[in-house]
NUZABA-400530 format. One record per residue (C-alpha): residue number from 0; residue in three letters; x, y negated, z negated. Coordinates in steps of 0.1 Angstrom, whole numbers, always signed. Each point is the difference from the previous one (the first is absolute). Example, Ala and Ser with C-alpha at 12.3 -4.5 7.8 and 13.67 -1.06 7.14 Angstrom:
! NUZABA-400530
[rec 0,ala,[+123,+45,-78]],
[rec 1,ser,[+14,-34,+7]],
This chain:
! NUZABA-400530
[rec 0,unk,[-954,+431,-577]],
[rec 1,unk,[-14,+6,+31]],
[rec 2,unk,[+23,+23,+23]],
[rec 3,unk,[+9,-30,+24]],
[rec 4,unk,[+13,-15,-28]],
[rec 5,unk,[+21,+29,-9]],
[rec 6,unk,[+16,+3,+33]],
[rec 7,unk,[+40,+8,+3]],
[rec 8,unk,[+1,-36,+16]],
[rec 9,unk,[-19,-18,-22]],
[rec 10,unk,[+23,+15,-34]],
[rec 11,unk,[+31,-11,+19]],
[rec 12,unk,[-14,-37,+6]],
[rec 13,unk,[-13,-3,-31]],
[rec 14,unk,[+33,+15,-24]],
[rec 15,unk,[+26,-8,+21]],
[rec 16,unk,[+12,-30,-21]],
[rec 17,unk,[-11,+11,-32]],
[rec 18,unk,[+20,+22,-26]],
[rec 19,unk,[-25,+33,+14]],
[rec 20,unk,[+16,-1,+31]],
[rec 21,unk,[+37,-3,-18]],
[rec 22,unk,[-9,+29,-25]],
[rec 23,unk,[-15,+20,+26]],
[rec 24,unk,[+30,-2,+23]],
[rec 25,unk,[+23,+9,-31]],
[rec 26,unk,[-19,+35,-11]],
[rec 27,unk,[-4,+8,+33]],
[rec 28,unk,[+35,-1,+10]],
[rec 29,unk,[+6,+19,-38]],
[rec 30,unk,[-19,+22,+12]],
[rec 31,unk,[+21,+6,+31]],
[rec 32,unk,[-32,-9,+21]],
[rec 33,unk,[+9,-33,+19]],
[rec 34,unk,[+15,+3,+33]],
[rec 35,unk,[+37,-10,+3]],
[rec 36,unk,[+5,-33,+15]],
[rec 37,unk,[+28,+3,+26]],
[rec 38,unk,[-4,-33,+14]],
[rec 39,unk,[+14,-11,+33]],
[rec 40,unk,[+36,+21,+6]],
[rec 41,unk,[+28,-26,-5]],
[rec 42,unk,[+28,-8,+19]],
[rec 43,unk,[+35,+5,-11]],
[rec 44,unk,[+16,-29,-11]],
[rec 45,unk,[+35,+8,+7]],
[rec 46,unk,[+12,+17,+36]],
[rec 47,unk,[-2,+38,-8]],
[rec 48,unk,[+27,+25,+16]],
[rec 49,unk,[-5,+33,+10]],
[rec 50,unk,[+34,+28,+0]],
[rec 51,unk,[+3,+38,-8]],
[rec 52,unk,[+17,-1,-35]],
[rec 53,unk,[-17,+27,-17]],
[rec 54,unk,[-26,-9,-26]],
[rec 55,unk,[-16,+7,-28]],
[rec 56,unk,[-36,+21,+7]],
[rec 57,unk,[-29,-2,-23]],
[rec 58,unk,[+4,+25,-23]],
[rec 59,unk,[+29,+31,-7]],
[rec 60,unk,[-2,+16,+38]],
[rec 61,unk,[-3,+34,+7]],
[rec 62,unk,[+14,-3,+39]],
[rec 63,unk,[+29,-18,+16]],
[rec 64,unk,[-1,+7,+36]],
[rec 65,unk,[-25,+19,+22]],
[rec 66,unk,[-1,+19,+34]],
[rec 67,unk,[-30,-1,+19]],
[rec 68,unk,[-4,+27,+32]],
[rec 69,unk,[-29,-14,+18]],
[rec 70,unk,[-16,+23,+27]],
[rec 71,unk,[-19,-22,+24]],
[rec 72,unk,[-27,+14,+14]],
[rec 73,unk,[-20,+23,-26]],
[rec 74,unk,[+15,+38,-10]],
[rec 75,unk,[-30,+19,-2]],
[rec 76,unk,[-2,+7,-34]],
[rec 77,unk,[-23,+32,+3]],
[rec 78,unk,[+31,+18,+18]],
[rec 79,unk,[+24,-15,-22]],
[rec 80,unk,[-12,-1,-37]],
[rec 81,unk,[-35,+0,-5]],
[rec 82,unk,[-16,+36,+4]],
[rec 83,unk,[-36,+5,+4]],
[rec 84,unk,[-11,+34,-1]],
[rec 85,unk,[-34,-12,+7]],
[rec 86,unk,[+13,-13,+35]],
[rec 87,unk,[+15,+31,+9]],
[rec 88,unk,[-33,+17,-3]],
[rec 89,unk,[-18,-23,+23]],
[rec 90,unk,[+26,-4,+26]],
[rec 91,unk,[-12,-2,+33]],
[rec 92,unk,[-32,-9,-14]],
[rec 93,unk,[-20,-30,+0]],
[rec 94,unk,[+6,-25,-29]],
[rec 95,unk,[-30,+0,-26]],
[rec 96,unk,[+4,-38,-11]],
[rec 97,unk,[+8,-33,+12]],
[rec 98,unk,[+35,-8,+19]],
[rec 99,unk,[+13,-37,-4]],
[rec 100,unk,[+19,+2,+38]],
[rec 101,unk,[+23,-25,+12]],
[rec 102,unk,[-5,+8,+36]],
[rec 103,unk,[-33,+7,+4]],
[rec 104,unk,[+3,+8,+41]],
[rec 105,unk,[+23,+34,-7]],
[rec 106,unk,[-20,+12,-32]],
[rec 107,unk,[-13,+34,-7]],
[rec 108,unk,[-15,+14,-28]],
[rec 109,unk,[+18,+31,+4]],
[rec 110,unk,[+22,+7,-37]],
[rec 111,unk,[+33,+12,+7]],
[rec 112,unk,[+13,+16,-31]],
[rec 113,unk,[+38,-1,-13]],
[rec 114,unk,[+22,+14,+26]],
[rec 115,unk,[+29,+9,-20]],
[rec 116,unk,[+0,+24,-34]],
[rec 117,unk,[-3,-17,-30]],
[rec 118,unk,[+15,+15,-35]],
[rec 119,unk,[+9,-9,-32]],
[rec 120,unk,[+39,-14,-5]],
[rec 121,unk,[+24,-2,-28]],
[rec 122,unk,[-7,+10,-36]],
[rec 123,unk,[-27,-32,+4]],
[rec 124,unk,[-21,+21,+22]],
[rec 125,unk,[-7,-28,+25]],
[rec 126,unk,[-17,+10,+34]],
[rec 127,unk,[+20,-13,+26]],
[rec 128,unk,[+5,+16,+36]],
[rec 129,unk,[+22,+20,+20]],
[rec 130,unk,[+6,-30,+20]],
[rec 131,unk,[+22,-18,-24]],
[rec 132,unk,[+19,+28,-13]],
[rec 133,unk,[+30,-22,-13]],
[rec 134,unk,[-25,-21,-17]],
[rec 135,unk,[-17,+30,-18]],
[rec 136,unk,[+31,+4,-21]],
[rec 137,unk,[+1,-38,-12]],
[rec 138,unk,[-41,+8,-10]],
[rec 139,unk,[+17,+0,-37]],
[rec 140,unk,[+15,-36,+4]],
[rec 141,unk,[-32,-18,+16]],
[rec 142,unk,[-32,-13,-9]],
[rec 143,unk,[-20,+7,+31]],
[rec 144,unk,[-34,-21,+1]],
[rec 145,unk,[-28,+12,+17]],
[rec 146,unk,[-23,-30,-3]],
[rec 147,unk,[+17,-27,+18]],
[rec 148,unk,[-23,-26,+16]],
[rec 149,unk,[+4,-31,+19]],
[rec 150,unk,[-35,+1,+20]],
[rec 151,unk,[+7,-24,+29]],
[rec 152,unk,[+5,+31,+26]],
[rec 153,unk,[+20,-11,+22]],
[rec 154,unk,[+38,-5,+4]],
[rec 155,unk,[+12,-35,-1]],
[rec 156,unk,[-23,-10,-30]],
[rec 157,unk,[+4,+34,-22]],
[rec 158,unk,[+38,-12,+6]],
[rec 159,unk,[-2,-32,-10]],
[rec 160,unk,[-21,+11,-28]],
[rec 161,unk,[+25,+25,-12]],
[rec 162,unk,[+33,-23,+2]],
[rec 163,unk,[-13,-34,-10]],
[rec 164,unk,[-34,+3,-15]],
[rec 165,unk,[-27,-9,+22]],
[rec 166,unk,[-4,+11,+33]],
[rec 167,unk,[+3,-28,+18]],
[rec 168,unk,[+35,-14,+20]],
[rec 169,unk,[+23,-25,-17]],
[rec 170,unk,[+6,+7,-30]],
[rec 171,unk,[+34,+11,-23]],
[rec 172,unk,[+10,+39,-1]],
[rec 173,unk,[+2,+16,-29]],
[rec 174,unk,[+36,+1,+9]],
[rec 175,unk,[+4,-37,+3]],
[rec 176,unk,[-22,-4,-36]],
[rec 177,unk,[+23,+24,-17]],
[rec 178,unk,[+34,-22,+11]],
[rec 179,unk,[-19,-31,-14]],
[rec 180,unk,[-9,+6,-30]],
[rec 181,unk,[+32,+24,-8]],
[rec 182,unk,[+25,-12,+24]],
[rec 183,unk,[+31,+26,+8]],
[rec 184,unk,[+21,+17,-24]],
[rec 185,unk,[+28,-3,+30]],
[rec 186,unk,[+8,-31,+18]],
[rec 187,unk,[+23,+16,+24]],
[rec 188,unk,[-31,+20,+18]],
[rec 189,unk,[-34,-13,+10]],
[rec 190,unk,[-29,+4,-25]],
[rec 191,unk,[-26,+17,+22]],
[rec 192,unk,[+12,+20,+27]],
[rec 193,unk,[-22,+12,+30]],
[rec 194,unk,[+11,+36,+14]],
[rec 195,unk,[-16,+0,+35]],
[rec 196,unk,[-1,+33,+27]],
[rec 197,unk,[+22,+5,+26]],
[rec 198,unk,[-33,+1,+26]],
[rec 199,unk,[-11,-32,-8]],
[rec 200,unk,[-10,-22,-25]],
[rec 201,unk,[-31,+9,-22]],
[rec 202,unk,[-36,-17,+7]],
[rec 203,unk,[-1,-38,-7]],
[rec 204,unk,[+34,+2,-4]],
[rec 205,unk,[+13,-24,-16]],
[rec 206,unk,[-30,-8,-25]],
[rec 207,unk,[+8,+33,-17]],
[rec 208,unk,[+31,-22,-17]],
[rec 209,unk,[-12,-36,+0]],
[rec 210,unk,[-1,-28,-26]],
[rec 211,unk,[-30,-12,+11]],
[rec 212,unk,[-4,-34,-19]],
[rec 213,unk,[+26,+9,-30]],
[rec 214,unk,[+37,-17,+12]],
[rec 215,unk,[+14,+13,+31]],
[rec 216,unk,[+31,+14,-25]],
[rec 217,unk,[-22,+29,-12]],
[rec 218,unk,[-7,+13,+41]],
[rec 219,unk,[+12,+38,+3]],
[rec 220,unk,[+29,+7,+22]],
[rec 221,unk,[-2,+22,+26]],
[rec 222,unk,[+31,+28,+4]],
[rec 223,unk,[+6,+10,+35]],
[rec 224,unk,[-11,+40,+7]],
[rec 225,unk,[+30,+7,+13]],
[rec 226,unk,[+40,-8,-7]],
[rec 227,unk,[+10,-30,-4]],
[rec 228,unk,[-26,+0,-26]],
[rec 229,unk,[+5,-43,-6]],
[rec 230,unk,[+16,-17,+33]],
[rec 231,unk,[+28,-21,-2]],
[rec 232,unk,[+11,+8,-37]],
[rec 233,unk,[+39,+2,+10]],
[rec 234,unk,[+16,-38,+12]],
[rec 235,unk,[+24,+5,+28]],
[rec 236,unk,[+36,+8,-7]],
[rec 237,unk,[+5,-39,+2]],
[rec 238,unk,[-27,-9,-24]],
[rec 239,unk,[+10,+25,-28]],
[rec 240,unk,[+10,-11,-33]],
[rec 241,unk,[+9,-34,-16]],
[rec 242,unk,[-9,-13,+40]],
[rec 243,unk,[-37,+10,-1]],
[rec 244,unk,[+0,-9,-42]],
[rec 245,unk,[+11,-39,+11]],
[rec 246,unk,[-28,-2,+24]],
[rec 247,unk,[-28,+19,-17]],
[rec 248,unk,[+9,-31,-30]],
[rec 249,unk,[+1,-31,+24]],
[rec 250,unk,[-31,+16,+10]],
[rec 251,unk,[-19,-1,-30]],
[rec 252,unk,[+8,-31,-10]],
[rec 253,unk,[-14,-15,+32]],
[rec 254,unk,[-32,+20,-8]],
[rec 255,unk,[-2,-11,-35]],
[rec 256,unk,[+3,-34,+7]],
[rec 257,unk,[-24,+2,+26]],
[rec 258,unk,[-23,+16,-22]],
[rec 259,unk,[+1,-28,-27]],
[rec 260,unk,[-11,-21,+30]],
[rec 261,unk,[-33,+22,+4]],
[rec 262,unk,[-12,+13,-40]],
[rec 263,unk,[-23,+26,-2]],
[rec 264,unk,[+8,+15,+33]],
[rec 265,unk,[-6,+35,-9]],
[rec 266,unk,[+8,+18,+37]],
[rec 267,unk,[+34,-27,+2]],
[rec 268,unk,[+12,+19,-34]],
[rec 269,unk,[-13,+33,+11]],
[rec 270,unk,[+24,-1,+31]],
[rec 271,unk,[+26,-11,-20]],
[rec 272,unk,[-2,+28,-24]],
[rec 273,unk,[+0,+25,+28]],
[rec 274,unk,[+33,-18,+11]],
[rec 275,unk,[+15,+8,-31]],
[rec 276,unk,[-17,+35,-2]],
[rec 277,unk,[+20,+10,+29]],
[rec 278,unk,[+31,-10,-10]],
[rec 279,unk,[-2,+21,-31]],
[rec 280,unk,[-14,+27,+22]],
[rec 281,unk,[+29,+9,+19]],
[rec 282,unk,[+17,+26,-26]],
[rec 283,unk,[-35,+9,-17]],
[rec 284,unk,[-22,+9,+30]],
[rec 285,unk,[+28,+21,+14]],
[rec 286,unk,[+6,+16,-27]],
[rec 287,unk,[-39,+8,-10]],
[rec 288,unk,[-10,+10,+37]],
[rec 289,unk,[+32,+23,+4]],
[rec 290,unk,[-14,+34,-9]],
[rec 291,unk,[+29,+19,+17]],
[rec 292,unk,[+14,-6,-38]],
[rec 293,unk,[-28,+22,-12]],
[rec 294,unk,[+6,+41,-2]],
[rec 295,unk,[-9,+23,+23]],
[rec 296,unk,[-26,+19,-25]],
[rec 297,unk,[-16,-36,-1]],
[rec 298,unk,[-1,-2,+39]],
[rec 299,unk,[-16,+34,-1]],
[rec 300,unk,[-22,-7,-26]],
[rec 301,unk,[-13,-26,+17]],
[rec 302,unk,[-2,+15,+33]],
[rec 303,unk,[+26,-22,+17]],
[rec 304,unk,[+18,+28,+16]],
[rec 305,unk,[-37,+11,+18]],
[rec 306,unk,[-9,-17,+32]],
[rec 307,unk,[-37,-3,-14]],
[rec 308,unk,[+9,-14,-34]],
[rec 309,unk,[+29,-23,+11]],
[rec 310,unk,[-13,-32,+1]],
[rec 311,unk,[-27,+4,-30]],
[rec 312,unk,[+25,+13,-21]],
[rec 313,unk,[+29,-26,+8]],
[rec 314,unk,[-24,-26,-9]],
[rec 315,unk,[-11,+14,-32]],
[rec 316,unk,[+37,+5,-11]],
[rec 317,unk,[+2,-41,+9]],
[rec 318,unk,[-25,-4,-22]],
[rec 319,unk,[+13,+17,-30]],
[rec 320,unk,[+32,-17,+7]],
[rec 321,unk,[-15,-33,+5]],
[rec 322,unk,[-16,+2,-36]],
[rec 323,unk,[+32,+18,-13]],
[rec 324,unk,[+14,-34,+5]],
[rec 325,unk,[-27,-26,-18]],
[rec 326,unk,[-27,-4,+31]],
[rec 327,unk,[-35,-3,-15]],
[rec 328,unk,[-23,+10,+27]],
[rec 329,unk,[+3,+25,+31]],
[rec 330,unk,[-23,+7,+26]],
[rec 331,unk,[+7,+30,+25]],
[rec 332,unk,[-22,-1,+30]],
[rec 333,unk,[-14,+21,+32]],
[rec 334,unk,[-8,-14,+35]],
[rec 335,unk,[-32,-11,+13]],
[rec 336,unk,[-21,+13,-22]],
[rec 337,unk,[+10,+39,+10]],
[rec 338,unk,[-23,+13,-26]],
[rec 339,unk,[-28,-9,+16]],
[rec 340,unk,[-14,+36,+12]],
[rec 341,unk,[-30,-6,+22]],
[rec 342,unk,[+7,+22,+23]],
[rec 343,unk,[+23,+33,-3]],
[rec 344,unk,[+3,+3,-36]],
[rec 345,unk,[+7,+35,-1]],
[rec 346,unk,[+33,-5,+21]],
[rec 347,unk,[+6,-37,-15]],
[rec 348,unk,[-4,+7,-30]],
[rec 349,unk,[+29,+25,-8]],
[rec 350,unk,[+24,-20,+19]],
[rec 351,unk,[-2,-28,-22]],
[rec 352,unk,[+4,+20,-32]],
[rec 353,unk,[+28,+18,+13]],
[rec 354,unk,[+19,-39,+2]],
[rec 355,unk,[-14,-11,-38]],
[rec 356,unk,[-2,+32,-18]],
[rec 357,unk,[+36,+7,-7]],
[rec 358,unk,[+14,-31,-5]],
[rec 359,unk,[-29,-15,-22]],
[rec 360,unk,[+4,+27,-23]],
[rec 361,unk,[+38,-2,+2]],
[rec 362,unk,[-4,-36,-13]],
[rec 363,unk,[-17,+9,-30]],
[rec 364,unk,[+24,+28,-12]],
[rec 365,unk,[+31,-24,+12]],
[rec 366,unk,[-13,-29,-26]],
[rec 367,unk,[-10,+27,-25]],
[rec 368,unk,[+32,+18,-2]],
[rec 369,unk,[+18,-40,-2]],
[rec 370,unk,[-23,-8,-25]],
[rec 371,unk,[-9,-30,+16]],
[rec 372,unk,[-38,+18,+3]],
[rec 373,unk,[-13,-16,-30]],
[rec 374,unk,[+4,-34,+10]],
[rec 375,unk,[-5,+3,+36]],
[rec 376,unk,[-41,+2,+17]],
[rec 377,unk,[+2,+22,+28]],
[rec 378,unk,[-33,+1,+19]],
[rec 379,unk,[-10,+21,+30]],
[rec 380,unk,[-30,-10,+18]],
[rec 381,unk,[-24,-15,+29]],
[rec 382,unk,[-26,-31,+3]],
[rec 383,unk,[-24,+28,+5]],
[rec 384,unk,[-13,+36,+2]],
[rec 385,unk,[-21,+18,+27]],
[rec 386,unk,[-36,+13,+1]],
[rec 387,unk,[-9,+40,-5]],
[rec 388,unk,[-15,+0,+34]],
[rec 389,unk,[+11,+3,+37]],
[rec 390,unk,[+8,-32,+18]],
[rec 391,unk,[-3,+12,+38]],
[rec 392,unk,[+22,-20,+25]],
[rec 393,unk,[-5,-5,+36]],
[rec 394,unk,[+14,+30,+10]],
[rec 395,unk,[-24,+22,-14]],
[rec 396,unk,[-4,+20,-32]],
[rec 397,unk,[+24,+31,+2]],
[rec 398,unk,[+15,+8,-31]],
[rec 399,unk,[+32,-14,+9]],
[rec 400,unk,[-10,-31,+9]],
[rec 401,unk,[-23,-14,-29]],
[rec 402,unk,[+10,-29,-29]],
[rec 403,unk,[-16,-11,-28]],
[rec 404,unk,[-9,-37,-6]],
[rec 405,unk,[+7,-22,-26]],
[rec 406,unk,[-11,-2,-36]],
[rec 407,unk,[+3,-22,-23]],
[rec 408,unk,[-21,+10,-26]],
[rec 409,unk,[+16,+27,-14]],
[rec 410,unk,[+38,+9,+4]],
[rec 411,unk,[+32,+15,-15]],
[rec 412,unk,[+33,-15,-6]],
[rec 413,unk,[+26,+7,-26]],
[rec 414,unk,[+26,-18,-22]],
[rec 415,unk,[+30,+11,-18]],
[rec 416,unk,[+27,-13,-26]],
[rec 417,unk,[-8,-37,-18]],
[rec 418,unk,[-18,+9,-33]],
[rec 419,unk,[-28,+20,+26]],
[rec 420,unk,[-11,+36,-15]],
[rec 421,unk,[+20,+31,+10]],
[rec 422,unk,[-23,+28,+17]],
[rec 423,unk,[-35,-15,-6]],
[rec 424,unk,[-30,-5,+30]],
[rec 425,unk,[-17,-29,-6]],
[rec 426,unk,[-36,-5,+12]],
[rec 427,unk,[-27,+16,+21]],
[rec 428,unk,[-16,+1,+31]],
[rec 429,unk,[-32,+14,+13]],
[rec 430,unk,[-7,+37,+12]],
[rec 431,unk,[+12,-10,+36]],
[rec 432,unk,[+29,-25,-10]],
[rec 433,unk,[-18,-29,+11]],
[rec 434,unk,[-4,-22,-24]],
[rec 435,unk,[+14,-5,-35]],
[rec 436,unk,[-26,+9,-28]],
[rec 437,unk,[+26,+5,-35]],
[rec 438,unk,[+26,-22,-13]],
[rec 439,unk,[-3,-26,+32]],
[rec 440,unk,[+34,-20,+7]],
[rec 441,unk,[-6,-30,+22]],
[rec 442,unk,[+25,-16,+20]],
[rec 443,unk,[+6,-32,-27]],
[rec 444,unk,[-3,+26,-29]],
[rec 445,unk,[+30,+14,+14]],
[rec 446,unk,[+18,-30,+5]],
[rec 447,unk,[-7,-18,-36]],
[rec 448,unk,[+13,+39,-14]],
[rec 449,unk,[+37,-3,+22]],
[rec 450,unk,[+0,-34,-16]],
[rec 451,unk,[-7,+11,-38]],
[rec 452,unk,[+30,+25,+7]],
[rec 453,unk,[+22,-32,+7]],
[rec 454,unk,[-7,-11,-27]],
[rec 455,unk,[-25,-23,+17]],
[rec 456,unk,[-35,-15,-8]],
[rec 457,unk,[-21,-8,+28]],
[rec 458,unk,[-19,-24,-14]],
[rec 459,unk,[+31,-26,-7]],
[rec 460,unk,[+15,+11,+29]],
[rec 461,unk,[-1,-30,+23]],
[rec 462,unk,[+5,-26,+22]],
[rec 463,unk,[-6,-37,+7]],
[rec 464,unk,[+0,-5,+36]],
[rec 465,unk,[-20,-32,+20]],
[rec 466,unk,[-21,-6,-31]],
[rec 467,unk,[-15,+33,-8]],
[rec 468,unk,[+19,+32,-13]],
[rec 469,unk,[+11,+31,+16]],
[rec 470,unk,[+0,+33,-18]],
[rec 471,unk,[+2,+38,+12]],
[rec 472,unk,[-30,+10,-16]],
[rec 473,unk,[-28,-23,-1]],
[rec 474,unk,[-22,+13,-27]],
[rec 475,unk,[+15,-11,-30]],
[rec 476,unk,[-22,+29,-17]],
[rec 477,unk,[+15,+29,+24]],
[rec 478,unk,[+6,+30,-25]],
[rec 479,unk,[+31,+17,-2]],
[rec 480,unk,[-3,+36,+14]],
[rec 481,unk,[+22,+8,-41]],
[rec 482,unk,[-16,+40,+5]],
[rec 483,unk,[+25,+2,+29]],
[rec 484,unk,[+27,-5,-25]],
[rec 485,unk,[+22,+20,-23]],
């Protein structure tokens, strides 16, 4: 045969109605060789409703809730938990590779090394620094990673990138993915809760908690910063009782009948849950944002009798009472994005450690000694790090007055409690802490591993929506990160 004739094109015309083509077909799908025919996604036949009764996962779980601190911004990572002996030698000296900046107008190629003293903690011997004292003596309950990387280096999409998947605006929170697939264990408090600063609300606000295209019912709600936590949750004195009962009834069946009218009206059945939610709220959210019903050794081990550590630590004990009582996902937050240290990071820098340290740590050794550690995630961490050079502002360069910029390529953050290994570093980074070179976690690694510990697999893990599907991660064939677990 000449090779015309024995073209791809010309095999296929000429077996594909004879008993070659069938038998071909048939060892090569033995043979686990023939692509999988999905075929067009199809619709649901019958109107499908969406609630937060808990359900079943994937497979046997080995977390129930989780607590996310998210520090907007970027901690430096070479200050904090990342030490780099090799910096401190060339401080003050130029850089001797290549610097991926974000803002190439204030660069330098000046290295300025670890500020703070690093040393090892616990009998795990992790090198953490004297900034974070509180959170040296947890070093035996984390599993700090080294290697994180997200490598869009900038804030929005390293955030985006980090809490839904891809780093791009509009898409579900891990938060909201988490409610959806595992609803609440408690229908008396909200699913995903939203713990926001005093000083404002963090950047893109509220994106950090949105549903994107999953049903509106699986939104974050935000808690106030500040007492009352949840406006509105107690009726006035003429309302109370069987009186606000009778109307809250006559109410829902006006809603329910108006709903039959309009099927498949997913934000008509949202609201109508959250009507509901907030009747059953009025005991439970009292009771779970009342920490005066907490000891004083737990207000002091949280800080909550120190100006500095107030408001940290009062939100951290929220938390642990929020998943005390069945809520599945938390997310504490900062303003702005205050960890963003362009400028003054020798005086910054400190200041927000002194409001996280005590507190974060606190919360780890609270659920611990509860044992609700096991089955809890507890994750400490930024949507990026900074670079091992001086980032000069307008002002000029004195000491006092340089940053670092961002980096994306190479950054720490840890995670406690939720089937994670106890006093283990995971991953490396280069001589200057630039970019990740061992053990390399990217952003949707991380997410399809806090998944598998829900008992979760990415892969089936979707969503119809508008004739496609949704999902978290989008790479069906995203590893697991299973060396950062016990």
């Amino acid at each position: 045969m000449t090779p015309s004739l024995c073209s791809r094109r010309h095999w296929m015309h000429s077996s594909a109605f004879g008993l070659a083509g069938v038998a071909s077909a048939l060892l090569l799908k033995q043979d686990g060789l023939l692509a999988e025919d999905k075929g067009p996604i199809k619709p649901d036949l019958e109107p499908k409703t969406f609630d937060m009764l808990a359900k079943k996962p994937h497979f046997e779980p080995r977390a129930k809730a989780m607590i996310s601190m998210f520090m907007i911004g970027g901690p430096s990572q070479i200050d904090m938990f990342d030490p780099k002996p090799e910096l401190e030698k060339l401080d003050g000296k130029e850089f001797p590779g290549e610097v991926q900046y974000d803002n190439p107008a204030q660069a330098s190629r000046l290295v300025m090394g670890p500020q703070w003293k690093f040393a090892p903690r616990g009998q795990s011997g992790i090198e953490m620094s004297d900034l974070i004292p509180n959170m040296c003596e947890i070093a035996d309950d984390i599993t700090l990673i080294r290697s994180m990387q997200t490598n869009v280096n900038n804030h929005l999409p390293s955030m985006y990138a980090l809490n839904t998947g891809m780093g791009t605006p509009g898409r579900a929170s891990l938060g909201s993915w988490l409610t959806y697939a595992l609803g609440s264990e408690s229908q008396e408090l909200p699913a995903f809760v939203a713990l926001t600063h005093p000083h404002g609300m963090p950047l893109i606000g509220g994106e950090n908690w949105a549903n994107g295209l999953l049903p509106s019912i699986y939104q974050g709600t935000v808690v106030r910063p500040m007492e009352p936590r949840i406006l509105n949750l107690d009726p006035p004195e003429y309302m109370r009782g069987q009186a606000q009962q009778s109307q809250l009834n006559f109410l829902k069946q006006f809603n329910a009948a108006h709903l039959a009218e309009h099927p498949n009206e997913n934000d008509l059945a949202a609201r109508m849950a959250s009507y509901e939610l907030a009747g059953r709220m009025q005991l439970a959210a009292k009771d779970a944002f009342d920490i005066s019903k907490e000891s004083e050794d737990i207000h002091r081990m949280y800080g909550i009798d120190q100006d500095v550590t107030r408001d940290y630590g009062t939100r951290c004990l929220i938390a642990r009472r929020l998943v005390e009582r069945g809520v599945r996902f938390v997310q504490i937050f900062n303003n702005g994005q205050s960890w963003d240290h362009h400028d003054s990071i020798l005086s910054q820098l400190p200041l927000r450690c002194n409001e996280i340290d005590k507190p974060a740590a606190a919360l780890v050794r609270d659920l611990k000694q509860r044992g609700l550690l096991d089955s809890t995630i507890v994750h400490w961490g930024g949507e990026m790090g900074r670079l091992p050079v001086i980032q000069v502002p307008a002002s000029g360069n004195a000491k006092e007055k340089v940053g670092r910029d961002h980096n994306t390529y190479g950054f720490s953050m840890w995670v406690a409690g939720g089937g994670f290994k106890a006093g283990y570093v995971h991953g490396k980074t280069d001589d200057f802490s630039h970019h990740a070179v061992e053990g390399i976690v990217q952003h949707h690694e991380w997410l399809a591993t806090v998944l598998h510990q829900f008992g979760l697999d990415h892969a089936k893990l979707r969503h119809k929506s508008g004739g496609g599907e949704l999902s978290l991660v989008q790479t069906a064939a995203t590893r697991v990160a299973k060396e950062l677990l016990a």
